[in-house]
N, C-alpha and C positions, 0 to 999 in steps of 0.2 A: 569472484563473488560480486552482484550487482544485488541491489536492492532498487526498486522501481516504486516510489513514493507511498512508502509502505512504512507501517509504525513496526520498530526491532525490538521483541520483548527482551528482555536479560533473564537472568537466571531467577528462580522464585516468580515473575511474575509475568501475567497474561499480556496479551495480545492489546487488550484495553486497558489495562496498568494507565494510570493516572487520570480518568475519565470517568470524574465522577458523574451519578448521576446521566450514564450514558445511552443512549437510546437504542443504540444496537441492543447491548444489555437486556434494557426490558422489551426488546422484540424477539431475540430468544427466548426470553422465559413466555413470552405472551404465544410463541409459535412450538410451541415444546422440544423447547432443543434445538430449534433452527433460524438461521436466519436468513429471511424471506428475499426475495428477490427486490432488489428496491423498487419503488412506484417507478411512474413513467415522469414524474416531475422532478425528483431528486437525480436524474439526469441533466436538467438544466444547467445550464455554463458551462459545460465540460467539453467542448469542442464537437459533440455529435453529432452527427445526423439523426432524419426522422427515421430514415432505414435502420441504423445502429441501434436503438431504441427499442425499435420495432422486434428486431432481431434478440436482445436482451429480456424483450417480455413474455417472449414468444418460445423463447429457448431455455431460460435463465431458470434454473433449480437451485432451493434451498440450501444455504453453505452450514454444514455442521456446527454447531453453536462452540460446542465443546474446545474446538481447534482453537476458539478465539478466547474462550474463559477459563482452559485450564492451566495452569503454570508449568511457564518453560522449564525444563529439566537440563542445564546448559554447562559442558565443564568448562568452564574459563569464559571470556564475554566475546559476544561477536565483534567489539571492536578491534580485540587482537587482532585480527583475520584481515587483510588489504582485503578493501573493495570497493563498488563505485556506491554512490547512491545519488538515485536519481530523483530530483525534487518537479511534478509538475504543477507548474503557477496556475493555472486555471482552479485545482482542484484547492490549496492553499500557498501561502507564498512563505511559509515559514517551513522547516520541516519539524517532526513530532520533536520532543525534549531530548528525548532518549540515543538519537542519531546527532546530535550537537556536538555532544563529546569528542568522539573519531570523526567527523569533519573537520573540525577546527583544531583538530589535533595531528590533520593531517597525516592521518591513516587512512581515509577512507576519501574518496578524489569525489568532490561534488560534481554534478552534472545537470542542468535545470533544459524542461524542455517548456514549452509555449500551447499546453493542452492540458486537458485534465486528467481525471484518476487512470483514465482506460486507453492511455496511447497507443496499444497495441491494434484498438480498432480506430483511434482517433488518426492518429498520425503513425500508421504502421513501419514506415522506413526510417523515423526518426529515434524508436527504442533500439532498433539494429542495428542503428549508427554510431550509437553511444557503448552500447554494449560492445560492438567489434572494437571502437578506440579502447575502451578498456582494456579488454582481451591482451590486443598489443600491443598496452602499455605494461601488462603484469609481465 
């Protein structure tokens, strides 16, 4: 299991669990149900190109709001489960609250890359790098 600098809900609670006041939030409700493609400016810092961007604006459809405000339905918590998780410093250099626990508790093997939220277009050979260490480390 990898996780790619991603917030892990736990059981009872959503996706955005502890973010109040959060802006996703009211851009679902203001998009009805969806949340919108981000602008071309909330790309800044993230290691992108103007092609990448371009590419995101150009392609990027509406993510179901639901997947991210309805509560997780989970037996037991995802930190039993070994996994990696991957933190990218561009995007923030902390990772969410929630993934604290099983890092530091050393069930779940950190991994920090030097890019932002979307290293798969950013720095594409560096998420397969990490993710194959994984692999053959489980």
């Amino acid at each position: 299991m990898a996780y790619i600098d991603v917030t892990v809900p736990f059981d009872g609670e959503d996706f955005l669990s502890g973010r109040p006041g959060d802006p996703v939030r009211a851009a679902i409700e203001e998009h009805g149900g969806l949340w919108p493609v981000p602008a071309a400016e909330e790309f800044a810092g993230q290691g992108l190109t103007d092609a990448h961007i371009a590419r995101f604006l150009a392609k990027g459809t509406p993510h179901l709001g639901a997947t991210l405000t309805a509560p997780a339905e989970l037996k037991g918590s995802p930190g039993d489960v070994p996994a990696t998780y991957v933190k990218c410093l561009l995007d923030r250099d902390v990772p969410p609250s929630a993934v604290a626990g099983p890092v530091e508790g050393g069930r779940w093997g950190p991994a920090e890359l030097d890019t932002g939220h979307r290293p798969m277009f950013s720095q594409p050979r560096e998420p397969a790098r990490v993710l194959s260490e994984s692999a053959a480390a489980d």
